[in-house]
C-alpha positions, 0 to 999 in steps of 0.5 A: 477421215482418211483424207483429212488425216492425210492432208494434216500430215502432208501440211505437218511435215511441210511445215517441219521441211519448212522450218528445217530449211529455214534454219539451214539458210540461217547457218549457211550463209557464213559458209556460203561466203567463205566458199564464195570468197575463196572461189573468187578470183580477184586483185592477185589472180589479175596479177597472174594474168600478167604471165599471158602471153609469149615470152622469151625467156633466159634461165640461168643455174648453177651446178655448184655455188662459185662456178659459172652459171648454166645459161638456156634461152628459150620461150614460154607461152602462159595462159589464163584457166579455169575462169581466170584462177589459174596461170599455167605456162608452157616453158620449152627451151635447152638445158645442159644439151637437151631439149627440155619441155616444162610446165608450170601452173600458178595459184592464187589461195585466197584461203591461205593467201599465198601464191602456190606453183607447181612444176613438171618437165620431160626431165624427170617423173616427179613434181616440185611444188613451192610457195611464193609471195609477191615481192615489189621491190624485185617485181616479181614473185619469190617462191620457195619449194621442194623437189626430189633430188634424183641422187639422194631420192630425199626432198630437197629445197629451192 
């Protein structure tokens, strides 16, 4: 008796975990492809990849509007990570005397479709992050972010 008793509660309870999985994979799958679509790279990640490789670089700033510009050379050297996800690029080159080591690593969101960067160099602690969209006229991508500025300590726009 303790046998049978046994063996109906084992095939009852498989049954239940059965069912129970079976509704799971029933309310999963919407979210499995979410995740699966935002996991993914695609048509703008291969867009990123256009950054590997080395390149020479000139970059160009200005201390204050109508002055003359600020120009460094320099050279970059950007790479595919993460499965083909991310762009991060290695910038080395002078500025205003010094030598100046930057890093800078592209996204892709494909949930917020927008591109993402972020930036770190030897010439502070903090990091700047900005948004950006791909602009064909220009023929490059335009971002828009925030640092800290060194002299106020407040958030300031690029």
């Amino acid at each position: 008796m303790k046998k049978l008793f046994f063996c109906v509660l084992i095939f009852v309870l498989s049954i239940t975990l059965f069912a129970q999985e079976e509704g799971m994979q029933q309310e999963m799958p919407a979210e499995q492809q979410a995740w699966m679509e935002f996991m993914t790279p695609g048509d703008k990640h291969k867009m990123l990849s256009n950054g590997e490789g080395k390149w020479d670089i000139e970059m160009k700033w200005w201390m204050a509007p109508g002055t003359e510009p600020q120009v460094s050379k320099g050279t970059a050297v950007g790479e595919m990570i993460m499965g083909g996800r991310y762009l991060k690029t290695m910038h080395n080159y002078t500025m205003m005397g010094m030598p100046m080591e930057g890093m800078s690593l592209e996204a892709y969101d494909n949930a917020k479709e927008e591109f993402i960067s972020i930036w770190i160099d030897n010439m502070g602690t903090g990091i700047s992050y900005s948004n950006g969209k791909y602009d064909k006229a220009f023929g490059g991508y335009i971002y828009e972010g925030t640092m800290t500025d060194p002299m106020t300590k407040d958030e300031m726009w690029f």
